[in-house]
C-alpha positions in Angstrom: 12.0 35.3 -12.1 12.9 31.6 -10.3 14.1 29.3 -12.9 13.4 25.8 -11.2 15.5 22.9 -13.0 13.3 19.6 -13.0 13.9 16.0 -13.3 14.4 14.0 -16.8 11.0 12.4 -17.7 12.3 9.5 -19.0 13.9 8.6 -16.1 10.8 8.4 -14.5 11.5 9.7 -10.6 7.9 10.3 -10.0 8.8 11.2 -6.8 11.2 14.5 -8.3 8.6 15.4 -10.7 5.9 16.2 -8.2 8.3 17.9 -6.2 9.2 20.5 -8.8 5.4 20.7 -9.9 4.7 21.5 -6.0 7.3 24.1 -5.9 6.1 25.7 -9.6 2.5 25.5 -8.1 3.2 27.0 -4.7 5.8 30.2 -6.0 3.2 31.2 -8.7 0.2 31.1 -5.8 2.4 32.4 -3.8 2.8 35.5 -6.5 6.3 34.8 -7.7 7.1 34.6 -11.4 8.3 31.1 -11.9 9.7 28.9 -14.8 10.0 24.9 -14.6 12.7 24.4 -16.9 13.6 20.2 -17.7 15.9 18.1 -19.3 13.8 16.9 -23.1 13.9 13.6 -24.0 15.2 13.5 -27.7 17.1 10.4 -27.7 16.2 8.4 -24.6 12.3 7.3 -25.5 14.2 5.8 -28.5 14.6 2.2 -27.1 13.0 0.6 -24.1 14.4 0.7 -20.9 17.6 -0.9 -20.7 21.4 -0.1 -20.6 22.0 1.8 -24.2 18.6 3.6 -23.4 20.6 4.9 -20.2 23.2 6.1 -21.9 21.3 8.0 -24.9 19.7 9.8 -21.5 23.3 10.6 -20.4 23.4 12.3 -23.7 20.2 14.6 -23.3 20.8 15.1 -19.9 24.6 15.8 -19.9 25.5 17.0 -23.4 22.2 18.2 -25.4 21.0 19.9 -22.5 23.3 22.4 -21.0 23.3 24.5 -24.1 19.4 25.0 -23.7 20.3 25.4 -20.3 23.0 28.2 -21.0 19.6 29.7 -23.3 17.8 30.2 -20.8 20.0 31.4 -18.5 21.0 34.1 -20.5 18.0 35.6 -20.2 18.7 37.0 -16.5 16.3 34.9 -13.5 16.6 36.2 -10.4 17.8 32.9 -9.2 17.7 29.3 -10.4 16.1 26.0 -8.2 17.5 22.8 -9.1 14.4 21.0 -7.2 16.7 17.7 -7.3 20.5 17.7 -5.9 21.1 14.4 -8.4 21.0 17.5 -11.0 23.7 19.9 -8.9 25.9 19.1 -12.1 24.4 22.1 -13.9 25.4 24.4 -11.2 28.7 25.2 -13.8 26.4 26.8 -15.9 24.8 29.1 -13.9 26.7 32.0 -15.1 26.9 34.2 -11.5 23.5 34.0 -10.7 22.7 32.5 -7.2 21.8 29.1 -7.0 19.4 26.8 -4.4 19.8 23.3 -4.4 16.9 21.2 -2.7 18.8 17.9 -0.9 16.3 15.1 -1.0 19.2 12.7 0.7 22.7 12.2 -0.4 22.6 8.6 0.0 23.6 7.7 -3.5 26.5 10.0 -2.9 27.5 8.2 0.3 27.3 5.3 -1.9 29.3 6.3 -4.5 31.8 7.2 -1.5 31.9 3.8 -0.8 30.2 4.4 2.8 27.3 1.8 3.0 23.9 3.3 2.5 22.4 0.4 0.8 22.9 2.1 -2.3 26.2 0.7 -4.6 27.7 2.1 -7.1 28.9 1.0 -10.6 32.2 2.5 -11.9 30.7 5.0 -13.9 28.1 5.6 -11.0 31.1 6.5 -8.7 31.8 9.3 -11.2 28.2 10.5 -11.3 28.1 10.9 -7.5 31.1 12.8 -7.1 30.4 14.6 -10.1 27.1 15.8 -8.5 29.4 16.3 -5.3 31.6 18.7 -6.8 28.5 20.6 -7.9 26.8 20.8 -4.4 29.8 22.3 -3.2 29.4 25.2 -5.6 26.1 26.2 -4.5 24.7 29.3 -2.4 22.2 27.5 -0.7 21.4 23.9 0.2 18.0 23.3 1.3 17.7 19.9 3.3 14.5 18.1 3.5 15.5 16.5 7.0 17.7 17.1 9.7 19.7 14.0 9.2 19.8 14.7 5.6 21.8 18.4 6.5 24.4 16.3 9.0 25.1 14.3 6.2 25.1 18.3 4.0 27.6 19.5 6.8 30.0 17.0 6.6 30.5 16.3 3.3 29.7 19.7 1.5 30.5 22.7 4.0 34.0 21.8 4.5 34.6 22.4 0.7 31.5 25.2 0.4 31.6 26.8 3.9 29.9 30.0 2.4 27.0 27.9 1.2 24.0 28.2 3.8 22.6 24.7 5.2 18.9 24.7 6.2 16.2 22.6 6.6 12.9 22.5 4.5 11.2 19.5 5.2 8.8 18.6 2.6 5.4 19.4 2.0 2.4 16.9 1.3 2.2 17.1 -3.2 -1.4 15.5 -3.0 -4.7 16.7 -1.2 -4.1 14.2 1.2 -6.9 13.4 3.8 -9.3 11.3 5.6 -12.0 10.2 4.0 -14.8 8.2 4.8 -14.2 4.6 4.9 -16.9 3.8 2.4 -15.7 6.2 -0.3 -12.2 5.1 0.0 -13.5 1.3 -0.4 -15.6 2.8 -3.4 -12.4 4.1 -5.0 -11.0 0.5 -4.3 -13.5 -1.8 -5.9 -11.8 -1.0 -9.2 -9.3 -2.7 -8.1 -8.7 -6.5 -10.1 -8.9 -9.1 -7.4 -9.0 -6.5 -4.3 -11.4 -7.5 -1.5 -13.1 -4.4 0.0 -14.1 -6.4 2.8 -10.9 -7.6 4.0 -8.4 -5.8 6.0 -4.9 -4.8 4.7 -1.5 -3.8 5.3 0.2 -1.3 3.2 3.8 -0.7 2.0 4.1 2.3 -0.5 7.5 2.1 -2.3 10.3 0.5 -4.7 12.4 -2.5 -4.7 15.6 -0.9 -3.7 17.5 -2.5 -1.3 17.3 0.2 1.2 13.6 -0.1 1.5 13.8 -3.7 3.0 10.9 -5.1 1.4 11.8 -8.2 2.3 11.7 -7.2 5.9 7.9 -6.4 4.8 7.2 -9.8 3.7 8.5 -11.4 6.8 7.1 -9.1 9.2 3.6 -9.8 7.6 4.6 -13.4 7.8 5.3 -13.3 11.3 1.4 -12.7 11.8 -0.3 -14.3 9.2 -2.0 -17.1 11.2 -3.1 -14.4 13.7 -5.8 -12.7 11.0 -6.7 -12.6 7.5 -5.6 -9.6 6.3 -3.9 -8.6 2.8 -0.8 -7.5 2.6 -0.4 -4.2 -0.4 2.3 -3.3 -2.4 1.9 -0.1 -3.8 4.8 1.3 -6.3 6.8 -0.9 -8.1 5.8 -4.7 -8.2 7.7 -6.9 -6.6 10.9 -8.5 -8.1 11.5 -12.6 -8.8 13.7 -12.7 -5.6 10.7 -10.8 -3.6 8.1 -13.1 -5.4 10.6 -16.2 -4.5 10.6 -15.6 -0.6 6.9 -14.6 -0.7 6.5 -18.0 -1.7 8.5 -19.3 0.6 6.9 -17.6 3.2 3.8 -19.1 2.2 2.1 -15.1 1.9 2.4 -15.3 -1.7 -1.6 -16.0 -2.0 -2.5 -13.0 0.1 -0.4 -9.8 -1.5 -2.1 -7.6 -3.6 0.2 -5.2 -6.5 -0.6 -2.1 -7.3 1.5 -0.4 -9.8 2.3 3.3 -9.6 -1.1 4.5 -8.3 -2.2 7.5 -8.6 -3.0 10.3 -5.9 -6.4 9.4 -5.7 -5.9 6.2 -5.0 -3.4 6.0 -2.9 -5.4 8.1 -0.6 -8.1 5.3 -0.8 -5.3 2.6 0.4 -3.8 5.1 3.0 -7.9 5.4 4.4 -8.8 1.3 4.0 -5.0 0.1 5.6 -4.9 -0.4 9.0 -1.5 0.6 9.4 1.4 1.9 7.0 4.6 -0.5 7.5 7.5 1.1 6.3 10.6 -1.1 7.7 13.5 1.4 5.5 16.8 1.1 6.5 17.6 4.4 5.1 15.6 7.9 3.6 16.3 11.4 2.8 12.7 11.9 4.6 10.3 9.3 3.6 7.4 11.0 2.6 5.3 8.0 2.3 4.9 8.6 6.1 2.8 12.0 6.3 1.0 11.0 3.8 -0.1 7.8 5.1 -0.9 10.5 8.5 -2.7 13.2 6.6 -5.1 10.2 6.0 -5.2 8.7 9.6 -3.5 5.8 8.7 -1.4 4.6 11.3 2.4 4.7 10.8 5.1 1.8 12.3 8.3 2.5 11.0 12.1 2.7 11.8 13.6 4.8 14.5 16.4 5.4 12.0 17.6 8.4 9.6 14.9 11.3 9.4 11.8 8.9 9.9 11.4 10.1 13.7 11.4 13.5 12.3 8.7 12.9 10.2 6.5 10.9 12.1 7.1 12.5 15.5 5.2 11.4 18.2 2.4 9.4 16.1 4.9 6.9 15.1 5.2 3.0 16.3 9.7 2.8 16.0 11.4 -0.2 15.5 15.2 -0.8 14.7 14.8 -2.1 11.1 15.9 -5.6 12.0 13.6 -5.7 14.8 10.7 -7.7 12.5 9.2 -9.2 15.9 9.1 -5.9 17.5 7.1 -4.5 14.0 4.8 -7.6 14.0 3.5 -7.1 17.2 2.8 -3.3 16.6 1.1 -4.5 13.0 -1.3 -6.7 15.4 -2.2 -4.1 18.0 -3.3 -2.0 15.4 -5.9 -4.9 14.5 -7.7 -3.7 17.7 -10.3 -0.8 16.4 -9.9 1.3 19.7 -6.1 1.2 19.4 -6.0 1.7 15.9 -8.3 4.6 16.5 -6.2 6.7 19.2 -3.2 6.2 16.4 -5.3 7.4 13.8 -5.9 11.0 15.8 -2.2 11.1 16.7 -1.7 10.8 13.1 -3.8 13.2 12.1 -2.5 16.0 14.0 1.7 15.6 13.0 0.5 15.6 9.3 -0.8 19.5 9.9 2.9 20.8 10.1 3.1 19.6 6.5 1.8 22.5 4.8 3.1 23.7 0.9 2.4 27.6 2.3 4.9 26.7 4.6 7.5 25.0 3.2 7.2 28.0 0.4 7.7 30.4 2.2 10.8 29.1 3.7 12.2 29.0 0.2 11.0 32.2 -0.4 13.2 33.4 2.4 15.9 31.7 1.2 15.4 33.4 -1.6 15.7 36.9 -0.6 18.9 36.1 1.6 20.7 35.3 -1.8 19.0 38.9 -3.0 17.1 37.2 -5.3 14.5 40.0 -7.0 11.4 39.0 -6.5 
């Protein structure tokens, strides 16, 4: 049996969580016995979101949870997933059995390194990170979801762990994905408060976090506002007081539309209505945003930075992250139907090698190089 180790709920890393439920999905269909085993939340739904409610999740995580952990193991898997490196601190508990470790990015790590990766650390986030080091470099097997992503594995983790085997496994799509016809998707759409079907739109599909330069977003959109009347989406997280401030400023603030945490349905309907996908990151552990903005025929302009080229390939429109004029007059060529269109197919063909069958059966592989019994 594959124990797979998932995410804390209350922390709310949407993202994580439908990894692990891909990989639970795809072992089982794929006729391995598989357990998802995650971190309860006893003491963390106790107060709202906030400083002490981070802390009582440091408890369940870090001191309520091993023990269950240390349950479980005892009762033998074959080998044990941690589907999310943040959670390589439970590696000590693995009691000789073999261990995988998927690597989503180690930018946080990098950050806690003091290297800059747009991602600082507090005091006690410095410990984390190196805490979560010192696990990865424990491991049998590191599975990296990008290319640039195992560069940053090799330097900083086989030097310590040079037994521990490096590979890729970029991710798969975690949503049926597709194209769909342009009137369904505006169907889906209408239910949106205040969202014109008739209008065209711009999407950005993300979080406030520094590295995904949503400010960038705003001016790039800025940059072309006069030039037609489209909307400009924010799917994900809504926009912060300094990110309301400059849209404002920008004088966009009339024409965004917020959408909080859609669901998979949904956001296929944005990915089929937008006429491109701008996605300005200064840095990713893959950015998966970008197929699935693809699998849907949604155009993709993006940075030529990190693993973003690897995911795109060659249906992506690159631009340095700075390079906002470069990005705004991509966002305007793909205003022209024809244009758009020949992106669109190019789109739709790099999202194919995106399949769950395949990146399971990678794992699977990496599976039975560790012995695991399967």
């Amino acid at each position: 049996m594959v124990l797979l180790i998932g995410n804390y709920s209350a922390d709310q890393q949407q993202s994580m969580q439908r990894f692990s439920a891909m990989m639970l999905r795809g072992l089982r269909a794929a006729g391995v016995d598989a357990e998802l085993f995650t971190p309860p939340s006893v003491l963390g739904n106790l107060l709202p979101a906030g400083a002490l409610a981070k802390w009582l999740g440091y408890i369940d995580k870090y001191i309520l949870f091993p023990s269950r952990l240390r349950e479980k193991i005892s009762r033998s898997p074959s080998l044990i997933h941690i589907c999310d490196h943040s959670n390589a601190v439970y590696v000590k508990h693995a009691n000789a059995i073999p261990v995988v470790v998927t690597c989503h990015d180690l930018l946080a790590v990098r950050g806690g390194l003091g290297e800059q990766t747009d991602c600082p650390a507090s005091v006690t986030g410095r410990f984390l990170q190196r805490w979560i080091l010192r696990g990865l470099r424990k491991v049998n097997a590191i599975a990296c979801v990008s290319k640039a992503t195992a560069i940053d594995a090799e330097r900083l983790i086989a030097p310590e762990n040079p037994r521990a085997e490096i590979s890729v496994v970029p991710l798969a799509l975690n949503f049926a994905y597709a194209k769909m016809p342009l009137e369904a998707a505006r169907a889906r759409l209408a239910v949106i408060p205040k969202f014109d079907v008739d209008l065209p739109f711009v999407l950005h599909v993300g979080s406030n976090l520094r590295r995904k330069n949503r400010e960038g977003v705003l001016r790039i959109f800025a940059r072309g506002k006069d030039q037609w009347n489209g909307r400009l989406v924010f799917a994900g997280e809504r926009l912060n007081e300094e990110l309301t401030t400059l849209a404002h400023e920008l004088g966009v603030s009339e024409r965004i539309v917020q959408i909080e945490n859609p669901d998979g349905e949904l956001l296929q309907a944005l990915y089929n209505g937008a006429t491109a996908f701008l996605f300005p990151s200064r840095f990713e552990g893959f950015g998966w945003p970008i197929i699935e903005a693809q699998a849907c025929g949604c155009p993709v302009i993006c940075s030529n930075t990190g693993p973003m080229p690897e995911a795109a390939g060659d249906a992506g429109l690159y631009h340095e992250p700075d390079d906002e004029a470069g990005f705004a007059v991509d966002l305007m060529r793909m205003t022209n139907p024809p244009e758009r269109a020949a992106w669109s197919e190019k789109s739709l063909r790099n999202a194919q090698r995106f399949s769950t069958e395949k990146m399971i059966a990678q794992y699977i592989d990496i599976y039975r190089r560790l012995g695991a019994a399967l």
